[in-house]
Backbone bond lengths (Angstrom), bond angles and torsions (degrees), N, CA, C in turn:
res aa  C-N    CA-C-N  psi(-1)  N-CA   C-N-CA  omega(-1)  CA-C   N-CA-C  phi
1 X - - - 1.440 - - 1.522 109.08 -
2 X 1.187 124.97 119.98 1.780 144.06 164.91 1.230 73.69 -51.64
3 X 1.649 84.43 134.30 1.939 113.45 154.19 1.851 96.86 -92.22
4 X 2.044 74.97 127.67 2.208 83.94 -174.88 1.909 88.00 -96.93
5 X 1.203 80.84 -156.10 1.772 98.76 166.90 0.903 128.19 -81.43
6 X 1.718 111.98 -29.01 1.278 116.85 -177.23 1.706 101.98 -50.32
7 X 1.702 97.79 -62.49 1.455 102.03 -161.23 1.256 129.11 -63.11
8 X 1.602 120.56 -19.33 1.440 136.71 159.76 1.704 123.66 -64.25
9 X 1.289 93.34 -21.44 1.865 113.86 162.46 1.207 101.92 -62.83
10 X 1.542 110.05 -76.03 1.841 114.66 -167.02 1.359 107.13 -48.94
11 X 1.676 128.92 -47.64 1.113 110.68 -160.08 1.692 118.27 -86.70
12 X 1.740 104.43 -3.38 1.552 112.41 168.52 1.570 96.10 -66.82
13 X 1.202 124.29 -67.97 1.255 145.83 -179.39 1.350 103.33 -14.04
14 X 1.648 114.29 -79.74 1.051 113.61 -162.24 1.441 125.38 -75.17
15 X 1.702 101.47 -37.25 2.004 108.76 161.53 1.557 98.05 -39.26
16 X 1.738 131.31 -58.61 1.195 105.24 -163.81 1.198 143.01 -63.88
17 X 1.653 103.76 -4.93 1.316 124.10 -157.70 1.475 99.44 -90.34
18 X 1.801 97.28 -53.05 1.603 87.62 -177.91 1.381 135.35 -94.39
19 X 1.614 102.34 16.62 1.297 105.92 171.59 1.306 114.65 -114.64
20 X 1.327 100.54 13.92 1.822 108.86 154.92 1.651 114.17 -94.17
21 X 1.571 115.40 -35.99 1.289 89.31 169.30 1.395 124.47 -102.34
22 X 1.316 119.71 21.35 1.751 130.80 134.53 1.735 117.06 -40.33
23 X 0.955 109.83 -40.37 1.472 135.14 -162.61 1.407 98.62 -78.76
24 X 1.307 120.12 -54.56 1.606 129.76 163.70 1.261 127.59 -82.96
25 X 1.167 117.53 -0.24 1.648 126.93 -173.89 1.779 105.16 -69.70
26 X 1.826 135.93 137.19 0.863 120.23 -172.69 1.407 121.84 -66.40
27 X 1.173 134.30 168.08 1.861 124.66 149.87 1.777 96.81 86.41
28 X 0.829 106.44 132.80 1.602 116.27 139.93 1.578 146.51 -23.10
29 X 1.789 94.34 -39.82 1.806 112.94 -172.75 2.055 79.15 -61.41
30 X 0.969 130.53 -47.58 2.010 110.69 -163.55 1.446 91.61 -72.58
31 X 1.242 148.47 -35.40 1.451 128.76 -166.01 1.578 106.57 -70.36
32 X 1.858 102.94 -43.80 1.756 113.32 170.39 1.332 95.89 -54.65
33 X 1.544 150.12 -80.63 1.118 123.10 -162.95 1.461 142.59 -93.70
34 X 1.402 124.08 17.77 1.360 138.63 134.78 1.950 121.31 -56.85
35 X 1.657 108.09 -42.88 1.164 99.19 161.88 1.589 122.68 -73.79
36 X 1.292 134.29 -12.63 1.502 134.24 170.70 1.203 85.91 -60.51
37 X 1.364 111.30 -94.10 1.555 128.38 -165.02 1.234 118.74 1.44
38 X 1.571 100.70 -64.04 1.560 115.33 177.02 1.452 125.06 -59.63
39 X 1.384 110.77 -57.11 1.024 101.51 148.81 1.500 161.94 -5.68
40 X 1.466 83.96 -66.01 1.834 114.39 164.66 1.218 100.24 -65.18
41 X 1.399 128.62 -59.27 1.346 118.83 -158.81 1.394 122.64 -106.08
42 X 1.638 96.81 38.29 1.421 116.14 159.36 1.618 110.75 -120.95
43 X 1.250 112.51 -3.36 1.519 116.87 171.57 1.612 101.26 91.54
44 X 1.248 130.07 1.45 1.449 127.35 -172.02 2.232 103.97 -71.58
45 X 1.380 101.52 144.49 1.672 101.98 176.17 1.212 91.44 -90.86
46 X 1.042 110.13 133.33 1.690 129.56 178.25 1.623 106.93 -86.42
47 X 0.933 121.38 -3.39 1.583 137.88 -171.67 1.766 107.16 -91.61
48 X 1.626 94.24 -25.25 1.572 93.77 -162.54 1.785 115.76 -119.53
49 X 0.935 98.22 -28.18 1.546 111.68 -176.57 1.789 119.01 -92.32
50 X 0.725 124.66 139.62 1.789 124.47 -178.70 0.999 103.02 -66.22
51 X 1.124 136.06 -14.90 1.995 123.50 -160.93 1.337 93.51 -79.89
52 X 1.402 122.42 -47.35 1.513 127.05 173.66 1.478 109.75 2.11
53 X 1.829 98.45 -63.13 1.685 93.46 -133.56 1.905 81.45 -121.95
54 X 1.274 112.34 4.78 1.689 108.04 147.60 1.114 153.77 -69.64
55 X 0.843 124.78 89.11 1.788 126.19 -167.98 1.508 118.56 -30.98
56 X 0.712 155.16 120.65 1.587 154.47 2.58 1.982 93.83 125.22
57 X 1.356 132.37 108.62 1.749 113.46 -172.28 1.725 85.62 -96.96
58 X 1.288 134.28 175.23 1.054 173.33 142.05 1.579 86.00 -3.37
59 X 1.170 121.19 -75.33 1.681 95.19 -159.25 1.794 120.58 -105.85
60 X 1.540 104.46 13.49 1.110 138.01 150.75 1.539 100.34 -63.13
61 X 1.441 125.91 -74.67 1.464 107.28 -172.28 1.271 113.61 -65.49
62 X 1.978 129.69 2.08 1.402 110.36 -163.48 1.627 82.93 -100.41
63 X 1.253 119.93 -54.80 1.871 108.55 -178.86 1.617 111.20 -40.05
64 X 1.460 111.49 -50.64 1.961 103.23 176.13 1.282 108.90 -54.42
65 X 1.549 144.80 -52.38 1.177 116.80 177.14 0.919 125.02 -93.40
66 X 1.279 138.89 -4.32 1.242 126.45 135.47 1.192 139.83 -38.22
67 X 1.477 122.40 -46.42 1.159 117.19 163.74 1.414 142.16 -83.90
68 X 2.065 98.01 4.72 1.413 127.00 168.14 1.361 103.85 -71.74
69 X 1.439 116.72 -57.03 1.311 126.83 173.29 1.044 125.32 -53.56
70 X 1.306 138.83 -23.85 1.737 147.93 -165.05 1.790 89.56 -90.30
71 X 1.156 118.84 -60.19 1.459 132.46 178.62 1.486 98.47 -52.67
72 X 1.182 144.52 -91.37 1.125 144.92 -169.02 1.753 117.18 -19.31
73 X 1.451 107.20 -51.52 1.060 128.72 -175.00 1.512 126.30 -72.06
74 X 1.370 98.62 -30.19 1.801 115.92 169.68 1.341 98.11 -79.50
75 X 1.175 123.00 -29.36 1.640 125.33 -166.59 1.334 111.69 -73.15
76 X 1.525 114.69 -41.43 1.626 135.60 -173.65 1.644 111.10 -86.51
77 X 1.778 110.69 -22.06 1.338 93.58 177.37 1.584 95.45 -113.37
78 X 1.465 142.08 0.21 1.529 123.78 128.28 1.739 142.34 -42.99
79 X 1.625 105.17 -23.68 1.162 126.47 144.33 1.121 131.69 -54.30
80 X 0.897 119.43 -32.26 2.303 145.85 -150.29 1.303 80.56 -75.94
81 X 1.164 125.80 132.61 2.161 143.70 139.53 1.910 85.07 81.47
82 X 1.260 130.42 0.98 1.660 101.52 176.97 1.936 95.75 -77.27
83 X 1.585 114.17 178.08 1.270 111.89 176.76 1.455 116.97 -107.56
């Protein structure tokens, strides 16, 4: 299935949604695990590099899940109707 507009809508849509209320979520543990995430799914070793174990400011964690989320979502509706 061609990615239309529709589906590049939903998945702006929805990254924005939930990486705004990442942004507001209480505590730290969502900034710690939005920065893994990203991480991971940029291929970086978390073992080796400093960013690992650096905190992440406010709109640093909203582009990582956001752009965790945008990915996720193209991924799940490229999945959508195959068998």
């Amino acid at each position: 299935m061609p990615f239309g507009l529709p589906v590049l809508l939903v998945s702006a849509l929805s990254a924005t949604v939930i990486a705004t209320l990442t942004i507001y979520a209480p505590g730290d543990g969502v900034r710690t695990w939005v920065r893994r995430l990203f991480l991971i799914l940029v291929n970086l070793n978390p073992w080796m590099i400093g960013t690992w174990r650096k905190d992440f400011s406010a709109r640093e964690t909203f582009m990582a899940a956001w752009f965790f989320v945008f990915v996720v979502v193209l991924f799940g509706a490229s999945m959508h109707g195959k068998p």
